[in-house]
RODO-2510 file (C-alpha; in nm, 4 decimals, decimal comma):
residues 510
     n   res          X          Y          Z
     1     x     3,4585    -2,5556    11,2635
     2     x     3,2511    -2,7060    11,5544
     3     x     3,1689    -2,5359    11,8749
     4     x     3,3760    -2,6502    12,0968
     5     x     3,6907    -2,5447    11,9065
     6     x     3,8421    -2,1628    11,9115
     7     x     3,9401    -2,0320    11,5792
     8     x     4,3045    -2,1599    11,5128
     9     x     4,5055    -2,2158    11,1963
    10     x     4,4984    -2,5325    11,0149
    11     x     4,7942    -2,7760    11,1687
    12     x     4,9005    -3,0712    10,9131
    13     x     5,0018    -3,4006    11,0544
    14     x     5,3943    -3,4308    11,0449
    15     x     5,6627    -3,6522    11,2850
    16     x     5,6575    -3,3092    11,5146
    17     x     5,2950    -3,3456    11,6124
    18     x     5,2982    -3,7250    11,6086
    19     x     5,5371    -3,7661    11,8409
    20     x     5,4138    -3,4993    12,0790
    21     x     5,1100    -3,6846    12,0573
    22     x     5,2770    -3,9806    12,1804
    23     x     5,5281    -3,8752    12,4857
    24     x     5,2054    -3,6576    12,5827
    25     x     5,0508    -3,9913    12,6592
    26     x     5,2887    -4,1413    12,9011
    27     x     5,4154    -3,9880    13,2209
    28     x     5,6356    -3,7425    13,2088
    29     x     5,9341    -3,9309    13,3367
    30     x     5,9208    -4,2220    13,1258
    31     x     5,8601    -3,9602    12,7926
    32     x     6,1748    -3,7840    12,8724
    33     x     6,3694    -4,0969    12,9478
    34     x     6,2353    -4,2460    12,6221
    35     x     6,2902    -3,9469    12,4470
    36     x     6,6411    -3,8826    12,5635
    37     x     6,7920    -4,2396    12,5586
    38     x     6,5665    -4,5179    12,3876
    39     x     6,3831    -4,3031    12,1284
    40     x     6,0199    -4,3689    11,9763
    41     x     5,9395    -4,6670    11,7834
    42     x     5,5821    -4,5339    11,6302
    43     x     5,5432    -4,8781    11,5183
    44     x     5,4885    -5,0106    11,8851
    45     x     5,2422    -4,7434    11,9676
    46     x     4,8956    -4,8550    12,0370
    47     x     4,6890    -4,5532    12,0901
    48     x     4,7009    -4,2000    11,9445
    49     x     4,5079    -3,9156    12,0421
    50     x     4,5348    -3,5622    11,8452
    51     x     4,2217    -3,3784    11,9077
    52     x     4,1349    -3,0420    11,9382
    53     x     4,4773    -2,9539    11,6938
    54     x     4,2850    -2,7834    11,4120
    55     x     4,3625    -3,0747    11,1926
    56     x     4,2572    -3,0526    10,8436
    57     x     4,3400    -3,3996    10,6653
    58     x     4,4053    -3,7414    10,7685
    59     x     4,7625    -3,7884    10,6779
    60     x     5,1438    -3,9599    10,7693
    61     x     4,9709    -4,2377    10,9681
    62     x     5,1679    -4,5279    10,7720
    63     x     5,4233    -4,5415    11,0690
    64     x     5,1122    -4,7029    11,3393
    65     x     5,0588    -5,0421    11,1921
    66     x     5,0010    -5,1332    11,5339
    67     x     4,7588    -4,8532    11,6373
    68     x     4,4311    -5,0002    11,8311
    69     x     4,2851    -4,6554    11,9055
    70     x     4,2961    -4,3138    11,6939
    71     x     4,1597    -4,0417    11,8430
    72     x     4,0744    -3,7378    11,6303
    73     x     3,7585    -3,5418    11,7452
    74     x     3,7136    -3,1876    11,7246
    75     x     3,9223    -3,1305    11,4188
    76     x     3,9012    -2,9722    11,0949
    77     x     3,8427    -3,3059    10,8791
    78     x     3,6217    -3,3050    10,5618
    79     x     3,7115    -3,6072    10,4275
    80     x     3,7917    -3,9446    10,5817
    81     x     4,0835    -4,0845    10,4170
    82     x     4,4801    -4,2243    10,5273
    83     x     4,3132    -4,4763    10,7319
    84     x     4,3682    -4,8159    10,5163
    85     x     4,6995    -4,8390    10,6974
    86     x     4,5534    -4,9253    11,0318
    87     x     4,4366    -5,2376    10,9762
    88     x     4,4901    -5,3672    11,3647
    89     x     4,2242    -5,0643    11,4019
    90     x     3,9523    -5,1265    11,6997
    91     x     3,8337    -4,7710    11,7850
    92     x     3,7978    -4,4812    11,5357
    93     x     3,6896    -4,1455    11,7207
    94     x     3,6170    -3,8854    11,4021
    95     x     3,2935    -3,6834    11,6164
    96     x     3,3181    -3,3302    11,5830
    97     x     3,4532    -3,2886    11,2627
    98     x     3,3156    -3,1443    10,8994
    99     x     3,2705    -3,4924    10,7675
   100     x     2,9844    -3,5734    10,4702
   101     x     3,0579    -3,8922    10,3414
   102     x     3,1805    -4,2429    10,4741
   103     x     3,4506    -4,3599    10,2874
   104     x     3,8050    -4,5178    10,3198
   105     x     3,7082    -4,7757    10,5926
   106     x     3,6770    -5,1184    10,3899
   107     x     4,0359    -5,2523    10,5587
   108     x     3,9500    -5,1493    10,9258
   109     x     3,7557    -5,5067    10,9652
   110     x     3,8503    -5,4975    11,3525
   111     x     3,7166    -5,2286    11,4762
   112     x     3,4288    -5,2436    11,7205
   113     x     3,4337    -4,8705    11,8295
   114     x     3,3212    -4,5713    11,5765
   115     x     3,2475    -4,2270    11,6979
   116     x     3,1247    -4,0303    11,3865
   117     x     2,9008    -3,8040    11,6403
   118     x     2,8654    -3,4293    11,4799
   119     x     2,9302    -3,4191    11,1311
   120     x     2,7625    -3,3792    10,8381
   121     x     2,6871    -3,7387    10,7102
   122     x     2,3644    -3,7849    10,5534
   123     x     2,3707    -4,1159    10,4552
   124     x     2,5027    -4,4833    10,6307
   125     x     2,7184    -4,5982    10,3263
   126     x     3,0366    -4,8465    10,2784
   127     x     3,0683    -4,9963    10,5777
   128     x     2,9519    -5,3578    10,4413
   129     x     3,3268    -5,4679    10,5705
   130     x     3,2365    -5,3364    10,9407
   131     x     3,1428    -5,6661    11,0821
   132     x     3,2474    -5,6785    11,4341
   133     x     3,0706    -5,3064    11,4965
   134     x     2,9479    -5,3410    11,8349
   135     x     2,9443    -4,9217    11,9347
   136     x     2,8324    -4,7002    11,6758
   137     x     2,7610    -4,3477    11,7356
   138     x     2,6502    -4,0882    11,4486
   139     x     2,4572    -3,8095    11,6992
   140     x     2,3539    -3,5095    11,5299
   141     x     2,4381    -3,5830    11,1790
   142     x     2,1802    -3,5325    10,8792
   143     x     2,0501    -3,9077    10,8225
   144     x     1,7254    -3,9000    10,6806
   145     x     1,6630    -4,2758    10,7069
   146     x     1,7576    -4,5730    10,8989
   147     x     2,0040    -4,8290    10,8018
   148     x     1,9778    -5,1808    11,0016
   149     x     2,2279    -5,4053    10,8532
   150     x     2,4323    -5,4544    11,1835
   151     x     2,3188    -5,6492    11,3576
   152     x     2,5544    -5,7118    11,6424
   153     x     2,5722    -5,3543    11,7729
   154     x     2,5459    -5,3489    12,1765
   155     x     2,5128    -4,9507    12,1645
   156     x     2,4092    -4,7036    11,8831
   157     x     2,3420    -4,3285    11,9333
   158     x     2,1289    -4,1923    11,6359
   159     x     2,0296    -3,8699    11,8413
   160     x     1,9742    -3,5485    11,7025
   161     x     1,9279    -3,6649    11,3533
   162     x     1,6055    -3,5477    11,1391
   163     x     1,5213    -3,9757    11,1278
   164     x     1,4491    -4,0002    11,4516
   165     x     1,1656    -3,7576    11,4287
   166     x     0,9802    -4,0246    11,2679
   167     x     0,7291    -4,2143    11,5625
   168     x     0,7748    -4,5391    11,4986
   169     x     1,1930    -4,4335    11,5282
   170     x     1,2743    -4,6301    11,8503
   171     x     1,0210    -4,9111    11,8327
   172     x     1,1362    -4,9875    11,5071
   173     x     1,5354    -4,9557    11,6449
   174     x     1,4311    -5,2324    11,9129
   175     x     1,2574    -5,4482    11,6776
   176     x     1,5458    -5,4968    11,4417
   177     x     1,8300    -5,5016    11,6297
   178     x     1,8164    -5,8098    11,8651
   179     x     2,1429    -5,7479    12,0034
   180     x     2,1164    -5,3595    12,1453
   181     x     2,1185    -5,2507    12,4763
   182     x     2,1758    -4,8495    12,4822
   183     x     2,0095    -4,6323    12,2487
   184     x     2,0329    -4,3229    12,2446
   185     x     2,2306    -4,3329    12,5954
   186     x     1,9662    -4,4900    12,7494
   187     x     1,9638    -4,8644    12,7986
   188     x     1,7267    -5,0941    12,6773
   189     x     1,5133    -5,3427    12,8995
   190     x     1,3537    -5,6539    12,7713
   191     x     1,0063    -5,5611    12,8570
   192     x     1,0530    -5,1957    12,6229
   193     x     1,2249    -5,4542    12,3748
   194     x     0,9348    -5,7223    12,3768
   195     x     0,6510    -5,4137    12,3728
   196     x     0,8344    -5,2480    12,0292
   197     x     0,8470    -5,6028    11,8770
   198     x     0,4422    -5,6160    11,9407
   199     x     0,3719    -5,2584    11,8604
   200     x     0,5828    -5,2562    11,5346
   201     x     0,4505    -5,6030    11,4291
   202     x     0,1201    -5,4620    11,4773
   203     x     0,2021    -5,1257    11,2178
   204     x     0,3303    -5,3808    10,9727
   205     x     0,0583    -5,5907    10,9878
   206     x    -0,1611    -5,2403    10,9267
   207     x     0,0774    -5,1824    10,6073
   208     x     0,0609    -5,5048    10,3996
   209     x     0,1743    -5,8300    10,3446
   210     x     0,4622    -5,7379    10,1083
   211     x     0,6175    -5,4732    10,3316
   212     x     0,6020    -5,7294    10,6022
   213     x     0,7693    -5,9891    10,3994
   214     x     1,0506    -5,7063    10,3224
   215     x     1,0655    -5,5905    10,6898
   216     x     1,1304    -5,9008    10,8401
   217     x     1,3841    -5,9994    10,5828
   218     x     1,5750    -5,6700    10,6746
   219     x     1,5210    -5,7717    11,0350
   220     x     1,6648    -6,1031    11,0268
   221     x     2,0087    -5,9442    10,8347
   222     x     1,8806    -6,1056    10,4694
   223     x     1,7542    -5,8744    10,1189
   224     x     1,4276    -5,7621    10,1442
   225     x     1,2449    -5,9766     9,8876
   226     x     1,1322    -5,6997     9,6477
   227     x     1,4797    -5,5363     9,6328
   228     x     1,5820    -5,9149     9,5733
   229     x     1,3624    -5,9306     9,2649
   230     x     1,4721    -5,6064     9,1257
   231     x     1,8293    -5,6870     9,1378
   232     x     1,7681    -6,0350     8,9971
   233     x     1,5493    -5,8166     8,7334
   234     x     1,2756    -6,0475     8,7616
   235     x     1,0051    -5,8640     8,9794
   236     x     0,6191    -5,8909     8,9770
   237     x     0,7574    -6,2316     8,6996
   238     x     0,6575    -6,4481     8,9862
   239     x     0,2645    -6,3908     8,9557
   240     x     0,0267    -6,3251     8,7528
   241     x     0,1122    -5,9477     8,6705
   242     x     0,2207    -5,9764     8,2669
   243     x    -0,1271    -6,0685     8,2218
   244     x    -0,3063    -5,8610     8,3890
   245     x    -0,0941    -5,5575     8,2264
   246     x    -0,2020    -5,6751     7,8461
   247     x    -0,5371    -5,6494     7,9633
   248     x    -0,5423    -5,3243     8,1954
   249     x    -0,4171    -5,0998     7,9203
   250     x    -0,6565    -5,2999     7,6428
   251     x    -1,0744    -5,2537     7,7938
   252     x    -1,2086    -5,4059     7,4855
   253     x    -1,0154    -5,7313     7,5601
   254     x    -1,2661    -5,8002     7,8718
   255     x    -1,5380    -5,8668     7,6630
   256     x    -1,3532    -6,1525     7,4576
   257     x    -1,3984    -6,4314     7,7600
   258     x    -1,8032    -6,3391     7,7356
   259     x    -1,8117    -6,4944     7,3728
   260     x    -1,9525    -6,8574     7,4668
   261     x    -1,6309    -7,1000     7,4342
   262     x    -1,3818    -6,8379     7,5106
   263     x    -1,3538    -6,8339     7,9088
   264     x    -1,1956    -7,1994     7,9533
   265     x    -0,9576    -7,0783     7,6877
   266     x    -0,8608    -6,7718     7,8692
   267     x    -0,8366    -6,9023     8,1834
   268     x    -0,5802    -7,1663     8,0409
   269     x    -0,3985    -6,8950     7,8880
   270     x    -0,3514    -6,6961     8,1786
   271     x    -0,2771    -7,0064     8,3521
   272     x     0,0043    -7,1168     8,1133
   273     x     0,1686    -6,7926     8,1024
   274     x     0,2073    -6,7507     8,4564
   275     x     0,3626    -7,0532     8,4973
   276     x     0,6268    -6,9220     8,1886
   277     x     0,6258    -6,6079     8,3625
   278     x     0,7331    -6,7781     8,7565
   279     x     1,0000    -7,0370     8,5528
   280     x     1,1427    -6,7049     8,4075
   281     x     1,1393    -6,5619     8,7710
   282     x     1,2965    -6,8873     8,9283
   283     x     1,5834    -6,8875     8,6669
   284     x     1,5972    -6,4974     8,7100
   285     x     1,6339    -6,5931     9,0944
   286     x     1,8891    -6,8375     9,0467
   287     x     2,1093    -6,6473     8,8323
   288     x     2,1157    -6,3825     9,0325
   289     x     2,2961    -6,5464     9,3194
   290     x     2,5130    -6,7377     9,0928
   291     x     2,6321    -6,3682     8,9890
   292     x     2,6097    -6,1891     9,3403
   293     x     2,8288    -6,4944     9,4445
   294     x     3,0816    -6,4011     9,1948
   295     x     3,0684    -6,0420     9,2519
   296     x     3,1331    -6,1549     9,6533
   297     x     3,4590    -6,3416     9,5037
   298     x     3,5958    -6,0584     9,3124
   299     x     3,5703    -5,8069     9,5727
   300     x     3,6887    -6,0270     9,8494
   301     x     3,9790    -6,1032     9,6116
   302     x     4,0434    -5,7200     9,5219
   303     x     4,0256    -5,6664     9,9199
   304     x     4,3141    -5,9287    10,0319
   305     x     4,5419    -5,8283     9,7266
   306     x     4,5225    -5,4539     9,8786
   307     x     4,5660    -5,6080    10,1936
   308     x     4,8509    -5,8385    10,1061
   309     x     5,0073    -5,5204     9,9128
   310     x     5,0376    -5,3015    10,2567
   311     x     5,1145    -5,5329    10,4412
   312     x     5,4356    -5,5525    10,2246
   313     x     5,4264    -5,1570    10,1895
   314     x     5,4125    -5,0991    10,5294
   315     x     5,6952    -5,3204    10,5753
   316     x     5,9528    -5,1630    10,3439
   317     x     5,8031    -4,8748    10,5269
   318     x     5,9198    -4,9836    10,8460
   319     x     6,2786    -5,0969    10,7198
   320     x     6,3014    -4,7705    10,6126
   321     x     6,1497    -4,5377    10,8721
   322     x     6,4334    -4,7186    11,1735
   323     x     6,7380    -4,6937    10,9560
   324     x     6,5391    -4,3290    10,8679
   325     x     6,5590    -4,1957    11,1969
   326     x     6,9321    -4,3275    11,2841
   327     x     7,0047    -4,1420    10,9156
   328     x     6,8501    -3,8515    11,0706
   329     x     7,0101    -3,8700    11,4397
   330     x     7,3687    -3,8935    11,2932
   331     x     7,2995    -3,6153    11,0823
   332     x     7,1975    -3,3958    11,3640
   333     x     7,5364    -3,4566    11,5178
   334     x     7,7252    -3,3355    11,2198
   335     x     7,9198    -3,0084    11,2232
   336     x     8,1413    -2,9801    10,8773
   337     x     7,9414    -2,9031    10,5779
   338     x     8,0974    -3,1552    10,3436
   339     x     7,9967    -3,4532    10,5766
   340     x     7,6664    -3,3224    10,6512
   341     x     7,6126    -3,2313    10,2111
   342     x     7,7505    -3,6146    10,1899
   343     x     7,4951    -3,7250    10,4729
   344     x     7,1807    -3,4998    10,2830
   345     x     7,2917    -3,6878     9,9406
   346     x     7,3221    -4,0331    10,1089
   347     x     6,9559    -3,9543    10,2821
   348     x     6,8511    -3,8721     9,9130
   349     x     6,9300    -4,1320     9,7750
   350     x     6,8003    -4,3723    10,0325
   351     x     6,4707    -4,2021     9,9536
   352     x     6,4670    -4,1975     9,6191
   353     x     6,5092    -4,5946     9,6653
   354     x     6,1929    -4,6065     9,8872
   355     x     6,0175    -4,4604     9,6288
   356     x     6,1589    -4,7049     9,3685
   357     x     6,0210    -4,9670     9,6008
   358     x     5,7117    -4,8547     9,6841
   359     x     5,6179    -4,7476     9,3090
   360     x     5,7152    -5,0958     9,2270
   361     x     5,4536    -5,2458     9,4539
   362     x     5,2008    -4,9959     9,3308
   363     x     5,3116    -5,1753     8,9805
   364     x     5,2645    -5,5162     9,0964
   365     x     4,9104    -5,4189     9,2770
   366     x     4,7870    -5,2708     8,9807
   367     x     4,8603    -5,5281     8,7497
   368     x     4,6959    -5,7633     9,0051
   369     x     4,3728    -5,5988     9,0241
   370     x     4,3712    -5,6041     8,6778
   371     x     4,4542    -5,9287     8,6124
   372     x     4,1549    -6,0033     8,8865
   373     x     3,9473    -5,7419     8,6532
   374     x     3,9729    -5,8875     8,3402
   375     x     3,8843    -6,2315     8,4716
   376     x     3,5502    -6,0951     8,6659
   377     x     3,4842    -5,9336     8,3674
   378     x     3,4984    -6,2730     8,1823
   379     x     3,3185    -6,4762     8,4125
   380     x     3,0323    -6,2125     8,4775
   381     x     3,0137    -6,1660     8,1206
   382     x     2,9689    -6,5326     8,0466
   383     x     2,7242    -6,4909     8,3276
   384     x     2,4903    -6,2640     8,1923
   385     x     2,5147    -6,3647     7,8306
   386     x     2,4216    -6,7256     7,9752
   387     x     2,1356    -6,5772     8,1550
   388     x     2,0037    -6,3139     7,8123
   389     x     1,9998    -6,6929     7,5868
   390     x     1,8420    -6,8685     7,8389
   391     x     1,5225    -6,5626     7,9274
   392     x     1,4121    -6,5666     7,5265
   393     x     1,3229    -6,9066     7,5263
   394     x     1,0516    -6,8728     7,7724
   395     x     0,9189    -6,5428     7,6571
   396     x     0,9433    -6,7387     7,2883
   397     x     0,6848    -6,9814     7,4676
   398     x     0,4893    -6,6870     7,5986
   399     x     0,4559    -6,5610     7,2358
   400     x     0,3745    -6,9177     7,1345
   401     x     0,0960    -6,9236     7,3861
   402     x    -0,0012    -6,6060     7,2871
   403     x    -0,0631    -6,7327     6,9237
   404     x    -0,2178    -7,0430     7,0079
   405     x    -0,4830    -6,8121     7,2127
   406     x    -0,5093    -6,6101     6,9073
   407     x    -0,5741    -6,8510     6,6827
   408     x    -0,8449    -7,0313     6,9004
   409     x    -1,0344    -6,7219     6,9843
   410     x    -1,0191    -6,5904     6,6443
   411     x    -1,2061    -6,9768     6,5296
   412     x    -1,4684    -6,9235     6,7881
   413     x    -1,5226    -6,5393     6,6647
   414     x    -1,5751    -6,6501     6,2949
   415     x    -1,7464    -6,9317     6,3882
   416     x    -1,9951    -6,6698     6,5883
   417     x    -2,0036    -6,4108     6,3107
   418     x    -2,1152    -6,6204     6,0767
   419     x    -2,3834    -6,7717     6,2819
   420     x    -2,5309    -6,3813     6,4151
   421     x    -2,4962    -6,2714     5,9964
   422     x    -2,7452    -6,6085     5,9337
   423     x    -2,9769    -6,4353     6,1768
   424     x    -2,9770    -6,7396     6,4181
   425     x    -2,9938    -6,6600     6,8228
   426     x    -2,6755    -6,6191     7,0393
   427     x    -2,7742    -6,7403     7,4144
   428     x    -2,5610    -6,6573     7,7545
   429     x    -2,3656    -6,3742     7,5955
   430     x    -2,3914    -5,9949     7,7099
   431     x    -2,6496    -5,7378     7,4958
   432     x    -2,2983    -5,5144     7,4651
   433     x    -2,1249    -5,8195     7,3215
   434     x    -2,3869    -5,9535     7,0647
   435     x    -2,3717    -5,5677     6,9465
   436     x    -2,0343    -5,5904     6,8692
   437     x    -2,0567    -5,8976     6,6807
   438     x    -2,3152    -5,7416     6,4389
   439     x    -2,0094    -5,5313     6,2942
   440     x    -1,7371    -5,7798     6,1284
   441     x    -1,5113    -5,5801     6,0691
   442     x    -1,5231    -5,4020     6,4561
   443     x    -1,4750    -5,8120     6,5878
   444     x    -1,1481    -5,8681     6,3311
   445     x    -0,9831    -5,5504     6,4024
   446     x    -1,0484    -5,5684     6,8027
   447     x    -0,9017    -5,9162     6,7632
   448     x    -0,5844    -5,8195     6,5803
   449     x    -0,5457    -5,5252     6,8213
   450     x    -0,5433    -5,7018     7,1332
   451     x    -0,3124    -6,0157     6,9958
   452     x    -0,0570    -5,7344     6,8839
   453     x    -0,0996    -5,5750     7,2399
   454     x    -0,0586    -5,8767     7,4683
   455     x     0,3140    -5,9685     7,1882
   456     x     0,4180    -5,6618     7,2567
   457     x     0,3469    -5,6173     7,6862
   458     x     0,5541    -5,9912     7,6222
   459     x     0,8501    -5,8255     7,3957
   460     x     0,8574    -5,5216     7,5956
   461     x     0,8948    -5,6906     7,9664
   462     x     1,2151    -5,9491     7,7857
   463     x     1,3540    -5,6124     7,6512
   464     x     1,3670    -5,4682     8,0042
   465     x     1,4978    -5,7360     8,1261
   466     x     1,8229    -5,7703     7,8757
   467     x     1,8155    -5,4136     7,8761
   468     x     1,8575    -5,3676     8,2973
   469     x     2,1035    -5,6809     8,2891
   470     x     2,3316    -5,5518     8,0145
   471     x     2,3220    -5,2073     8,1990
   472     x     2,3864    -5,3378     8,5108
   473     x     2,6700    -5,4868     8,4072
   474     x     2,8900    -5,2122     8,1966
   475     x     2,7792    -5,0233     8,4792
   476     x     2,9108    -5,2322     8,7553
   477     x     3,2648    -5,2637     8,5242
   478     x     3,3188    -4,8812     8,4392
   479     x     3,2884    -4,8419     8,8428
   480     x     3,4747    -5,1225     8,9343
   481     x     3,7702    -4,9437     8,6755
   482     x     3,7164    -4,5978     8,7930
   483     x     3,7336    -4,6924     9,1568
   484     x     4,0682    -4,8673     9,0870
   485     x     4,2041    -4,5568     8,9292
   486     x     4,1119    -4,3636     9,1837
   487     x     4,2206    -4,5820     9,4353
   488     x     4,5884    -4,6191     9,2735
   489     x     4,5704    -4,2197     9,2353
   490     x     4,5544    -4,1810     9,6166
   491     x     4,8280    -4,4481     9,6971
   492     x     5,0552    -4,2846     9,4463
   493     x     4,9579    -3,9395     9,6014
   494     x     4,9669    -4,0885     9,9514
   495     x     5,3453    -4,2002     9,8736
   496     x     5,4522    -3,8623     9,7145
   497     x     5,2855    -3,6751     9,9956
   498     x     5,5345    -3,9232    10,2549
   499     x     5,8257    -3,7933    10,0748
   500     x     5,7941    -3,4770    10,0379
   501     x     5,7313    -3,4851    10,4140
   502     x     6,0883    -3,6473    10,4449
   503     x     6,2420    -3,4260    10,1652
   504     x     6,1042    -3,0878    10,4085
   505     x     6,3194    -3,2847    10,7382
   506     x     6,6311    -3,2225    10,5048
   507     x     6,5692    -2,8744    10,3379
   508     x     6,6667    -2,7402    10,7386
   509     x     7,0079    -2,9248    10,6552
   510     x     7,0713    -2,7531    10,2975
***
């Protein structure tokens, strides 16, 4: 419980509180006439405000498909769920609540407005579908780091969390967010703007050329460039790295290009497989945003067939909630028991159709998503099995190179054996090197050992690569599955939740 609140017992969200909520709101003439004569249509209301009620849960807000503004601060909340009915959504005040996690706000693409000041949110998370964010306030949460993927926020408040301890905190807010103009509740001029866009240009420089690369791709909205690579599986493949890692872990391999002949051929070799190793990269590259753009289809897909589905939900919804509360009126005026046990039954029944209905959507949703499912599985399958045939063949021409090396070297080492056993002189090579080639069998073995080194650096980096892709993929399934369980769990529960709600309205008439 925050500070602000006294200690109170928990109060659930029912039709009582919801529609005190709402005559509270207008003047107190118009509630009562309202109340009295026209009655409540919760589907016209626009705003809602319940805070400071001891709320504990999010709950029986399917009746506001019109709601613009939702108001619950200094509450009891934990978790932030019963929202994906409020699609019209624009402001969302949650501050002052026991919240830890974001969740549950994927169909609220209008808002513009979110107050999650107060919680206990560590982490900026699922809000990829908040595009039209332009106030965002998380004050005294627990965020450790610094999340700058919106970029058309005009205010954000990040005070009081353990981030903003760091320095370089609100030059490196200005920098990257060319839109703001009130941090922290103080505004932003252009001259504070233009002097953290030197000053944090200046640190970056100080840091490195990557980091810079990766900075300013985060601050002009696109994928850093190294977190690009790794998700494309295909990082430090655009360079000369494979090569240098057969020789870092092999010393004696150094002293190969000092054997006269040898250096043109190693150059070549390096040369040759790091233009295998950037064609794997490219293709890696390219593969990767054929698949992202998939991934992009499916969930946009999965996200308008939920849509679509409450839309039609919250329809039958509405059918039934007006003829509901005429149900419910008559039934109030009703004196004998007979009419008012026929009433209760009729009531029932009427309910127990609702459910019918809505079940029966859940049906058709369900087999939707996994008709869209099975066919992103397909595709993204085909995908990556296109991508694991097409990788081997260049790391086959690696190997090839490899061997071709191999076999070169190993000519020129024979070649130079045989001349240092006939006794004759060895110019322009190292006094460590012509030592070594005095011992045969030393030359042969440290031959064999570092063309068995460099094949395996080569199978080992195209086994990491299948091996992250294939992973990636059953992974990215199994939570795609599990999410749509879950989800279907909660709309099921959401529903059964509604009427027993309704069910508790007639137990008063029994």
């Amino acid at each position: 419980m925050n500070a602000y609140m006294t200690q109170s017992d928990p109060v659930r969200i029912d039709d009582k509180i919801l529609m005190e909520a709402v005559l509270e709101q207008l003047p107190q003439k118009q509630a009562k006439r309202l109340a009295q004569a026209e009655g409540i249509q919760f589907s016209d209301v626009l705003k809602l405000s319940l805070e400071y009620r001891c709320i504990p849960r999010i709950e029986h807000l399917w009746g506001f498909p019109s709601l613009v503004r939702l108001d619950l601060n200094n509450n009891l909340i934990e978790k932030m769920e019963g929202l994906t009915c409020l699609s019209n959504l624009i402001s969302l005040n949650l501050s002052f609540n026991s919240i830890k996690v974001i969740v549950g706000l994927d169909c609220l693409q209008k808002l513009e407005v979110l107050n999650l000041a107060n919680n206990k949110i560590s982490v900026i998370e699922n809000m990829d579908m908040l595009e039209k964010l332009t106030h965002f306030n998380l004050a005294n949460n627990l965020l450790q780091d610094l999340d700058n993927k919106f970029q058309n926020l005009f205010t954000l408040n990040l005070f009081g969390n353990p981030a903003t301890k760091n320095e370089e905190y609100s030059y490196i807010i200005r920098a990257h967010f060319p839109k703001l103009t009130f941090l922290d509740y103080r505004i932003i001029d252009e001259a504070s703007k233009s002097q953290a866009l030197v000053k944090y240009q200046t640190a970056l420089e100080e840091i490195g050329t990557e980091e810079l690369e990766e900075q300013m791709d985060a601050a002009s909205g696109g994928k850093p460039r190294h977190k690009l690579h790794m998700d494309a599986f295909v990082e430090h493949l655009n360079g000369p790295s494979l090569v240098k890692s057969m020789l870092k872990d092999d010393p004696e391999a150094e002293l190969i290009p000092c054997v006269p002949g040898v250096a043109p051929l190693a150059l070549t070799f390096e040369k040759d497989i790091t233009e295998q190793c950037i064609q794997v990269f490219e293709i890696g590259i390219a593969e990767h945003n054929q698949r992202q753009a998939e991934v992009n289809a499916f969930f946009s897909g999965q996200t308008q067939a939920i849509k679509d589905s409450q839309q039609r939900a919250m329809k039958i919804l509405a059918n039934f909630e007006l003829q509901h509360k005429e149900r419910f009126a008559e039934l109030q005026q009703l004196s004998e028991s007979d009419e008012i046990k026929d009433k209760v039954n009729h009531c029932q029944a009427e309910m127990d159709k609702l459910c019918k209905e809505l079940m029966a959507e859940e049906f058709l949703l369900v087999g939707q998503q996994e008709d869209i499912i099975k066919l992103f599985d397909h595709n993204i399958s085909e995908m990556v099995e296109n991508f694991i045939k097409a990788e081997p063949v260049t790391f086959a021409q690696c190997r090839e190179l490899q061997d071709t090396y191999h076999e070169k070297v190993w000519e020129i080492a024979v070649a130079l054996l045989e001349n240092v056993a006939k006794g004759d002189q060895v110019e322009d090579m190292p006094d460590d090197v012509k030592i070594l080639f005095t011992d045969r069998d030393m030359v042969m073995d440290m031959l064999t050992g570092t063309h068995d080194n460099h094949q395996m650096k080569i199978n080992d980096r195209e086994a990491l690569l299948i091996t992250r892709i294939t992973d990636w993929k059953q992974d990215l399934l199994k939570k795609i599955e599990d999410q749509e369980i879950k989800q279907s769990r909660t709309r099921i529960s959401d529903v059964h939740r509604y009427l027993d709600h309704l069910k508790q309205q007639l137990e008063e008439f029994q």
